[in-house]
N, C-alpha and C positions, 0 to 999 in steps of 0.2 A: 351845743349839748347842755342841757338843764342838770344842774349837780343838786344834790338833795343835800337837805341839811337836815341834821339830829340835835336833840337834846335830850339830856339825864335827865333835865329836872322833875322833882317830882311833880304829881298833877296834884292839882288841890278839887278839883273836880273832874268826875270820871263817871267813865260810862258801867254802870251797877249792876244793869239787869235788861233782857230783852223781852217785851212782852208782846205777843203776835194775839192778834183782837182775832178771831174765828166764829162760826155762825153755830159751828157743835163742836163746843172744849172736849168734849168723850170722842167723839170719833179723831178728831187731832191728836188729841193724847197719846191715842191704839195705833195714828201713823207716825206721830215721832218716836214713839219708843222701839217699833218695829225698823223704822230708819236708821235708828243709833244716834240720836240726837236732842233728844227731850232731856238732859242734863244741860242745855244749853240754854234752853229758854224757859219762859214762863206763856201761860196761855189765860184767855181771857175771852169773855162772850160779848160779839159785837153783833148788829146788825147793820153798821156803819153800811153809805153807799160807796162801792168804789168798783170804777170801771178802768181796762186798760192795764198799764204798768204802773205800777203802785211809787215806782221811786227805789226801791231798793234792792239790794238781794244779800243771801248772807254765804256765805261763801268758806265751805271746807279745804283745807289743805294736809291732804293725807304722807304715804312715806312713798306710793309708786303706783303704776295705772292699775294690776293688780286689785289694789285697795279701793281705788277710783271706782271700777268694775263693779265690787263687791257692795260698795256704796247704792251706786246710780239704782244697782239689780236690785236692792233691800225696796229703795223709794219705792220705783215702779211697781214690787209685787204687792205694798203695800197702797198701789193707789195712784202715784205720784204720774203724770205726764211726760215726756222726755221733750224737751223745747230744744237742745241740741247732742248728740248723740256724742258720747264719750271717744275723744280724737286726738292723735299729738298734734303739737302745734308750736310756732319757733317757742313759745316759753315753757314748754313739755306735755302734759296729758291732761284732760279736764273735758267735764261735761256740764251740762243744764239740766236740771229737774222743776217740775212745779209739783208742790205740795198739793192734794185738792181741796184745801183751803185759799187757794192764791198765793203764798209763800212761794220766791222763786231764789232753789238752793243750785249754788255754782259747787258743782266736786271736784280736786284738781291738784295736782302735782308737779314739782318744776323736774322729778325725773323722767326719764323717757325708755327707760327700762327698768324692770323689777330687781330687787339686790335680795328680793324671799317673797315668800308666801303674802298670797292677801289678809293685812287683818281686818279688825274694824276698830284701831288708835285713831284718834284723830291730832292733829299737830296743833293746831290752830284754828279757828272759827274766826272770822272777820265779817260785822256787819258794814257794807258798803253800802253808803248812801250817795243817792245821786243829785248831785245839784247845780244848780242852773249856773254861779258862780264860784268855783273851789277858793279862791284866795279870799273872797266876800267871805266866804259861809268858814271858814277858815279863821279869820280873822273874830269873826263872831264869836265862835267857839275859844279862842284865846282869851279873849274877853269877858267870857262864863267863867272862866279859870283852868278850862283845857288847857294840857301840855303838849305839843307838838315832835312829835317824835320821829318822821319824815314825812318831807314836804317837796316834790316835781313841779315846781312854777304852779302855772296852774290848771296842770292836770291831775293830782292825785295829792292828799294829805293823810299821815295818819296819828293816830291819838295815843300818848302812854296809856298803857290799859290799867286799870283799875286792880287795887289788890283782890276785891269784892267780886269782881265779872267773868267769865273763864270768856267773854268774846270782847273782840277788838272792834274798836270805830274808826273807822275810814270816808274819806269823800272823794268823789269820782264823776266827771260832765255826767249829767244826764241820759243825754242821745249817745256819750260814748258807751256808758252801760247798759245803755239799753243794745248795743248794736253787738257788745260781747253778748250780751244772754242770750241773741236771737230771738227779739221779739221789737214790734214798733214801740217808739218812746211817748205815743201820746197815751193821756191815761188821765181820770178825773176822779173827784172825791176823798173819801178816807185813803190816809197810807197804810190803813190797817196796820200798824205798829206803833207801841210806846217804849219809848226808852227811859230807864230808870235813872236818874240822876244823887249822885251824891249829896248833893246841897239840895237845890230850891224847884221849882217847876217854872218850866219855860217854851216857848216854840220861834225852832230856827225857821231863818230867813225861806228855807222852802216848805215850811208847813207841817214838820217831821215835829211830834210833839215827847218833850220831856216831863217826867212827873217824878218829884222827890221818891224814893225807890221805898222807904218807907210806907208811905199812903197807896201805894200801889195793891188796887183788889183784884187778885190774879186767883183762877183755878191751877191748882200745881199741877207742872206735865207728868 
């Protein structure tokens, strides 16, 4: 068994801001805000090529499947695809959406019965990135000046979150994320996402690009 390990320490660099590249920032806009979820990110106009699975996904953590529900229902009226249908499962309740942007949001819950009504609170927002090596690209990130906050060998890391950021950065295999979200892991081009960096501008080991959070030319969601 793999024990995880933690630390307090503060981060000296963190993750600022998430900015998702889309082909029409106005119609994205009209479905995050409709989603419950455009306070999380920032949007921006790309025509970048990208086919496949992009590498990531960003992932809600509500109070009960209820909320789950409430969620998955807001996407899809607004647009969204269902890539896997809202299900318990041994770590509780949770589904897959895809944005019709190509943004693919995980909704999901470790309870497996509701304790009240559905809201739409969210607990937590986690961007998962999927990489080819987690202790490589781990290690990387230590090296930027990320703090490490837990860490599963090397299946899974995650990052002290930023005072600045309301979402979390995480790393995760590749092919294993792609195989939670129900979709194949091959995929080519833009990751259609920028991450906003506290300090400097940089691109990790799998091609996920960061930009001083500053310089960042984003349309606001």
């Amino acid at each position: 068994m793999v024990m995880a390990t933690t630390t307090s320490t503060t981060a000296n660099t963190s993750l600022a801001s998430v900015t998702l590249e889309v082909a029409d920032p106005e119609a994205a806009r009209r479905f995050y805000s409709a989603f419950g979820v455009d306070t999380y990110i920032r949007l921006r106009a790309s025509e970048a090529h990208s086919t496949g699975f992009r590498g990531f996904t960003l992932a809600l953590t509500v109070s009960g499947p209820a909320t789950v529900d409430s969620f998955v229902g807001a996407a899809v009226d607004a647009g969204a695809t269902v890539l896997k249908p809202a299900a318990k499962s041994l770590w509780g309740y949770g589904g897959t959406v895809q944005a019709p942007d190509g943004t693919i949001w995980k909704i999901a819950t470790s309870a497996k019965k509701d304790t009240g009504p559905a809201t739409r609170e969210i607990d937590e927002v986690v961007l998962l990135l999927g990489v080819e090596d987690v202790k490589a690209t781990k290690q990387f990130y230590v090296g930027r000046g990320l703090t490490v906050a837990k860490s599963f060998g090397g299946k899974y890391a995650e990052f002290a979150p930023g005072q600045s950021s309301p979402v979390k950065l995480a790393l995760y295999k590749h092919r294993s994320l792609a195989k939670d979200l129900g979709v194949p892991a091959d995929g080519a081009g833009s990751h259609r996402i920028v991450l906003g960096s506290t300090a400097d501008t940089f691109t990790d080991p799998d091609g996920f690009a960061w930009e001083a959070a500053a310089s960042l030319a984003t349309t606001p969601s």
